[in-house]
C-alpha positions as CSV (number, residue, x, y, z in Angstrom):
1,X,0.0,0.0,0.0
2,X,1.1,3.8,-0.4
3,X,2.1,5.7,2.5
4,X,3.8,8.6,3.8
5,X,6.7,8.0,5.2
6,X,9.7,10.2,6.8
7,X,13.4,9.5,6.2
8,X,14.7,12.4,7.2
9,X,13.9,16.0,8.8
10,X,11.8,17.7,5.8
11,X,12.2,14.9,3.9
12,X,8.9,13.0,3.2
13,X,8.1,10.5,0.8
14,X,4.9,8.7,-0.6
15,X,5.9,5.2,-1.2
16,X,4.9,1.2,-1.0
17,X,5.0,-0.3,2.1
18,X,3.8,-3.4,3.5
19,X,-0.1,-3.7,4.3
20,X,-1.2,-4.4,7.7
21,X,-1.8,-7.3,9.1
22,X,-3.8,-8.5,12.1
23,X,-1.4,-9.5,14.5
24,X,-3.8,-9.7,18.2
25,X,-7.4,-10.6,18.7
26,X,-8.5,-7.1,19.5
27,X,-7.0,-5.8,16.2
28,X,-8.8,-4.1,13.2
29,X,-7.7,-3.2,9.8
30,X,-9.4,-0.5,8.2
31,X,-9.2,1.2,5.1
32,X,-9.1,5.3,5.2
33,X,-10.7,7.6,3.3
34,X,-8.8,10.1,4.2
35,X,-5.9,11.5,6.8
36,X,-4.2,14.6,7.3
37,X,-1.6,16.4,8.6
38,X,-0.9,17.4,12.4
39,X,0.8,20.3,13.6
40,X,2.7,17.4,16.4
41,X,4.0,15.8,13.2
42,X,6.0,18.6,12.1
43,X,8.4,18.4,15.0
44,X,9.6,15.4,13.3
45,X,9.3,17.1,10.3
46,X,11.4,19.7,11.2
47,X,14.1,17.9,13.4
48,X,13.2,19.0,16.8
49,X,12.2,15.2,17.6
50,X,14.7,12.9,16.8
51,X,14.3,9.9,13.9
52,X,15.5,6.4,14.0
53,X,15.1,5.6,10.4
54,X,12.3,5.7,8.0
55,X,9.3,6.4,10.1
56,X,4.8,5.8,8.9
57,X,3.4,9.0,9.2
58,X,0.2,10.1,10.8
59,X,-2.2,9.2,13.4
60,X,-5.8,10.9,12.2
61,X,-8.1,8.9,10.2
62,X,-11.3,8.0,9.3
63,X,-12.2,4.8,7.1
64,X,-14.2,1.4,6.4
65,X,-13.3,-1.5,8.9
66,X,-12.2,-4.4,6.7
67,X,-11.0,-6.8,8.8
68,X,-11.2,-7.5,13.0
69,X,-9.4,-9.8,15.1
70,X,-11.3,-12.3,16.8
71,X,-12.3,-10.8,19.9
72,X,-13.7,-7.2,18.6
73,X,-17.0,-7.0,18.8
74,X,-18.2,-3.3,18.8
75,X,-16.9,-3.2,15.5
76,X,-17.6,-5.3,11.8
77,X,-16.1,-5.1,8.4
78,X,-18.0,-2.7,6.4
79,X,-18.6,-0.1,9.5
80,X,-17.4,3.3,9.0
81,X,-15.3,3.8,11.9
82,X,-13.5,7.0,13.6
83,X,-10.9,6.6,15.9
84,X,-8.9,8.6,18.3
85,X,-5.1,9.1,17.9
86,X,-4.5,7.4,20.9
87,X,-5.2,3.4,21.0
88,X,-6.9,2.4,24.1
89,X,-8.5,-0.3,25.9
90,X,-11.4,1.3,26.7
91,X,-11.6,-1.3,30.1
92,X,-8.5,-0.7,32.3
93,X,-9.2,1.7,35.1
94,X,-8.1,4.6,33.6
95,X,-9.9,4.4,31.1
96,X,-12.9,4.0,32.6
97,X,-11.7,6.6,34.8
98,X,-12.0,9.2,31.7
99,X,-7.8,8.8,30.4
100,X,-8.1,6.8,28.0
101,X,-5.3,8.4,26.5
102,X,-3.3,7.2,29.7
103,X,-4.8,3.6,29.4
104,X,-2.0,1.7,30.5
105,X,-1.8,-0.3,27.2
106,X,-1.8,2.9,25.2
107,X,-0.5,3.0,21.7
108,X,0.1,5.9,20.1
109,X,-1.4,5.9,16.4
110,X,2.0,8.1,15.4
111,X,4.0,4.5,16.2
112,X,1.8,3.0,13.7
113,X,0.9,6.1,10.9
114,X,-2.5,7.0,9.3
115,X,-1.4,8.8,6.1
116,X,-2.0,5.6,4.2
117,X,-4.0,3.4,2.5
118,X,-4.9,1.1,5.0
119,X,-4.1,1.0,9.3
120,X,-3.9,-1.1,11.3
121,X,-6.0,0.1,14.9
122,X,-5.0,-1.7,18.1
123,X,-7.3,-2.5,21.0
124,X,-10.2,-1.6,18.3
125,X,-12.9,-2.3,20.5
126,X,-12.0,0.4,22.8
127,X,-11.0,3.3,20.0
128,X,-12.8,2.8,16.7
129,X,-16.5,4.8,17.2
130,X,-18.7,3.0,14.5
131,X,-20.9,6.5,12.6
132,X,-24.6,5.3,12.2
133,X,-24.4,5.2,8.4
134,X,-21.9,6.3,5.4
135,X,-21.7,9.7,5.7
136,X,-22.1,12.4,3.0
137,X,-19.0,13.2,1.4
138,X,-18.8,16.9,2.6
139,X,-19.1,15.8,6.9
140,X,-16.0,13.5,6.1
141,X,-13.7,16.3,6.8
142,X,-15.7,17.3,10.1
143,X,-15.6,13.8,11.4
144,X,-11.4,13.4,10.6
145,X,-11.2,16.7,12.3
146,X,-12.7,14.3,15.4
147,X,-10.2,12.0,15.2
148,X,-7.6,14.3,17.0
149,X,-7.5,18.2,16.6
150,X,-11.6,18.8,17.4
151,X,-10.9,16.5,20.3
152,X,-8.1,17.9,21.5
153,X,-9.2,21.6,21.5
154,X,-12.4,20.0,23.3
155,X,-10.6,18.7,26.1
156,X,-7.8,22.2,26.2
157,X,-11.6,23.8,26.7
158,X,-12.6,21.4,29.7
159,X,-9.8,21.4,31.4
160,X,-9.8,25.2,31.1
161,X,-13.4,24.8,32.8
162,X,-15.0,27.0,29.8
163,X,-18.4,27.1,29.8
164,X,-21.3,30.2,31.1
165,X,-20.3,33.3,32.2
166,X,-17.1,32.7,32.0
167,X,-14.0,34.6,29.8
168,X,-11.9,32.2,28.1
169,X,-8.7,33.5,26.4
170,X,-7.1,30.8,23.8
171,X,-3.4,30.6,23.0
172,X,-2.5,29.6,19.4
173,X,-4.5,30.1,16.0
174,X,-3.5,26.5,14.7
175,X,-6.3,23.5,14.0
176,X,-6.5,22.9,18.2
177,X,-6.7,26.4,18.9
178,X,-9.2,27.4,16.6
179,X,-11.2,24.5,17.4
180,X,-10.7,25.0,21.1
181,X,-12.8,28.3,20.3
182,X,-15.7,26.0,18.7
183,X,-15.5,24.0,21.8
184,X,-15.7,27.0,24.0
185,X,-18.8,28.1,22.0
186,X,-20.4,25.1,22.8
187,X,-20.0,25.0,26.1
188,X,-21.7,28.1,26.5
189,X,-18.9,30.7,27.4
190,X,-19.7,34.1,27.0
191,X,-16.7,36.1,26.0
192,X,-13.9,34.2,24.0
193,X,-10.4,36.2,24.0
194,X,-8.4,34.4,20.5
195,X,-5.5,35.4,20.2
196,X,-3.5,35.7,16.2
197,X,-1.9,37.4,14.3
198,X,-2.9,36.0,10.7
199,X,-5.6,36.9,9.0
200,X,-7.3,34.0,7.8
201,X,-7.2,32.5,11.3
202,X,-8.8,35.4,12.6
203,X,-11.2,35.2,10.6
204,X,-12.2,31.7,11.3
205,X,-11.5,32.0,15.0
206,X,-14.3,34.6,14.7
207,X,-16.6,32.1,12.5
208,X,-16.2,29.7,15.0
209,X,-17.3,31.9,18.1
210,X,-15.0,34.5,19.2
211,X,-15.9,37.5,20.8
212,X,-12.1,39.3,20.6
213,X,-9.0,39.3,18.9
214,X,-5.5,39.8,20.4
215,X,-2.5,40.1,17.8
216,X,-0.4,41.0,20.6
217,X,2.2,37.8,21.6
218,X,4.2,37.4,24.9
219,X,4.0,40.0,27.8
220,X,2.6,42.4,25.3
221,X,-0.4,40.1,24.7
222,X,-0.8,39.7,28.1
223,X,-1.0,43.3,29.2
224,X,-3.7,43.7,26.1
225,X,-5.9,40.6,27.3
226,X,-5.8,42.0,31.2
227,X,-7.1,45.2,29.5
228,X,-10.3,43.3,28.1
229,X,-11.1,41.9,31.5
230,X,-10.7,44.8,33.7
231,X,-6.8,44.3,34.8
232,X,-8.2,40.7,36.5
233,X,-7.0,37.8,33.2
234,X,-8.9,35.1,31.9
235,X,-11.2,32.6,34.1
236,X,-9.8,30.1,31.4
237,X,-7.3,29.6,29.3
238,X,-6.5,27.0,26.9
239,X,-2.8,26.5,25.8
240,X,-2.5,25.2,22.1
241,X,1.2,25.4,21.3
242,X,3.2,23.7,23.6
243,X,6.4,26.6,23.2
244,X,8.2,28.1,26.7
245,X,6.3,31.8,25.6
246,X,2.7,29.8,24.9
247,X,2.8,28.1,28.2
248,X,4.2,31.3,29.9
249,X,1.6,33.7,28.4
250,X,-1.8,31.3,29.4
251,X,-0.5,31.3,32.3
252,X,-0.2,35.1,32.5
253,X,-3.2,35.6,31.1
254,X,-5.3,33.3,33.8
255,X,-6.5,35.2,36.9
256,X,-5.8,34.1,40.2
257,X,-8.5,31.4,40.8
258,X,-8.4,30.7,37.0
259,X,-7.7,27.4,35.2
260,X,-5.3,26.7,32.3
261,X,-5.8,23.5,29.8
262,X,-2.5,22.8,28.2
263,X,-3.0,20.7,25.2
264,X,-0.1,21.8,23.1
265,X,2.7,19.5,23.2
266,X,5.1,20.5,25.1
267,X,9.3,21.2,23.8
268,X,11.5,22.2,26.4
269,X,8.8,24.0,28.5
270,X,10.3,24.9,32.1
271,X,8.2,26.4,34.9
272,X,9.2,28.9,37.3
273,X,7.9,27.2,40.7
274,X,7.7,30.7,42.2
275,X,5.9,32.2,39.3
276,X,3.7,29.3,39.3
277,X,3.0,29.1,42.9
278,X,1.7,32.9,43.0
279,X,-0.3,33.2,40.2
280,X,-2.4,30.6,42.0
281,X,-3.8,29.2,38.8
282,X,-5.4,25.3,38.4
283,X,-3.3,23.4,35.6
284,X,-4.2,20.3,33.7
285,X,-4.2,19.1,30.1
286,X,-1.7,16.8,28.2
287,X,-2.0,14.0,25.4
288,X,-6.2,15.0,24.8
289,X,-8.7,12.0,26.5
290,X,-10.3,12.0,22.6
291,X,-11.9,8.6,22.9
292,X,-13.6,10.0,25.7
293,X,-15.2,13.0,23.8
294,X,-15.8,11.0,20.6
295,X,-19.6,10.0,20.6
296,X,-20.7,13.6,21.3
297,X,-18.8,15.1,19.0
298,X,-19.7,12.6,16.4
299,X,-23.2,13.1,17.0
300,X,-22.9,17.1,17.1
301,X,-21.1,16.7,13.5
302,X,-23.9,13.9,12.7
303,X,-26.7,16.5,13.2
304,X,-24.9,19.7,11.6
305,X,-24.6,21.3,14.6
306,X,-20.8,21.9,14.2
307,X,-19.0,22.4,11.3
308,X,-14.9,21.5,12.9
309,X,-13.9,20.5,9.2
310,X,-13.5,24.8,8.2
311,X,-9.9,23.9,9.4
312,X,-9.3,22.0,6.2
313,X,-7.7,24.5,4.1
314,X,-5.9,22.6,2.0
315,X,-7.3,19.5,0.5
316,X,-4.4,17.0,-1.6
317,X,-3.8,13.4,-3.0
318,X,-2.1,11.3,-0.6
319,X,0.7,11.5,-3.6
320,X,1.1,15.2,-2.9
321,X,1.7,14.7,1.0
322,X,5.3,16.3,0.9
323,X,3.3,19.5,-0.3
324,X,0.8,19.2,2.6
325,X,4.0,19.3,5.0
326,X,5.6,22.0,3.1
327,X,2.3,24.2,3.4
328,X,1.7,23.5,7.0
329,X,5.7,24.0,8.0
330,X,5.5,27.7,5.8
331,X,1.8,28.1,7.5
332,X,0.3,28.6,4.4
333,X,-2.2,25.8,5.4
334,X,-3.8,25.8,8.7
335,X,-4.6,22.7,8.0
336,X,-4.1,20.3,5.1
337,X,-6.1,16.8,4.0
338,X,-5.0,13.5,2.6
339,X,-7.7,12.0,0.4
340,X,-7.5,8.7,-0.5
């Protein structure tokens, strides 16, 4: 089967590899209809995480289940199936606990790669979401958009506590920011602070529910956002980069008493412990409980109540994949799509 497939920092190719197999009883092998491009994978992409050889790419997808192992049963061949990005049980007590993405026999899709014709999905039982029927071409896009980056930006928005009468400031304009403003929407907060520079994200930051825009960055975006709220900071904030001046300014931005979800991955992020320890903010986030989300959010997307897929602004062949990367590493894509 094709596949994208990494060699070496900015060096991505679409080539045949081997199809997948079934290899344990709760396995699945599904065929996508489409994948796409993360903002995690270009780290690796750009050399900041380190590569031991040629590595699969991806870890969002949406497809047809053609084959399950012999003890999945939520799922059968022919299903239409989304997953999350992170393989999980779905049983342990973690998960059940609402971690999934801490299940303690987690698998990271990213070890297995998405942008491809086919995957192979561990512990299928407790990560593929069967959809109710084949959906209609133009909700595919919302639904891959579920599979990670809608998810994510969900969960930076919980753990933020968004919701009524609350001011939520969100920093980062890419796919998990933006959609960390649709989240916030939905969950019925009533001032939402994004804050970008470029144009186009603006602009959809605004479709998608947001009451402000800060271009400011850094201290200087902080000292803007404390001037929308009366000198007093955010009562959440979501953190959607993962960078030491991302992390810094959410924090900033929070008022004492506020809570920060951090969802971006974090590179060489370090804390000052007195900082931290007088701003007397609440922090949580990391790798995004998706699976736990998923039936909500599919059903939201199912009645056309969200539209998450807006994100997609760059739709290409799984052939032009090295252009997807090159778009999203230049940001002239928020977002781009693999069809298959």
């Amino acid at each position: 089967m094709r596949a994208a497939v990494l060699h070496a920092p900015g060096d991505i190719r679409v080539e045949e590899i081997a199809d997948p197999k079934i290899i344990a009883p709760t396995d699945a092998v599904i065929r996508l209809t489409a994948a796409c491009v993360c903002g995690s994978d270009l780290w690796p992409y750009r050399g900041v995480e380190s590569l031991d050889g040629p590595m699969p790419m991806g870890h969002e997808y949406v497809g047809v289940v053609e084959e399950v192992g012999s003890d999945v049963t939520n799922v059968q061949p022919g299903q239409y199936v989304v997953g999350s990005f992170v393989a999980s049980c779905g049983t342990c007590e973690i998960c059940r606990s609402g971690y999934p993405s801490s299940c303690v026999h987690r698998v990271f899709m990213a070890q297995v790669g998405t942008q491809s014709e086919r995957a192979l999905i561990p512990h299928a039982d407790g990560t593929l979401v069967p959809l109710p029927g084949t959906p209609d071409a133009d909700l595919v896009p919302d639904l891959l958009a579920a599979s990670d980056v809608l998810g994510t930006g969900w969960f930076g928005a919980v753990a933020a506590e968004a919701g009524p009468g609350r001011t939520v400031a969100v920093v980062g304009d890419g796919a998990v920011g933006l959609l960390a403003v649709l989240a916030a929407r939905q969950l019925g907060a009533e001032r939402i602070i994004a804050m970008s520079r470029h144009e186009p994200r603006r602009r959809l930051a605004l479709e998608f529910g947001a009451t402000d825009i800060v271009s400011e960055r850094g201290d200087e975006g902080v000292a803007k956002l404390k001037e929308l709220t009366g000198g007093l900071g955010a009562h959440s904030v979501v953190e959607a980069v993962g960078t030491q001046e991302s992390m810094q300014q959410a924090i900033r931005s929070a008022r004492p008493g506020g809570h920060v979800g951090f969802v971006g991955v974090n590179h060489d992020v370090t804390l000052s412990g007195e900082e931290l320890f007088f701003s007397q903010v609440h922090l949580h986030g990391g790798p995004a409980p998706v699976r736990r989300f998923l039936p909500e959010l599919i059903d939201l997307i199912w009645q056309r109540k969200i539209n998450p897929g807006k994100v997609f602004d760059l739709v290409v062949p799984l052939d032009e994949a090295p252009e997807a990367y090159r778009a999203m590493d230049e940001r002239r894509a928020i977002k781009a799509m693999l069809t298959l």
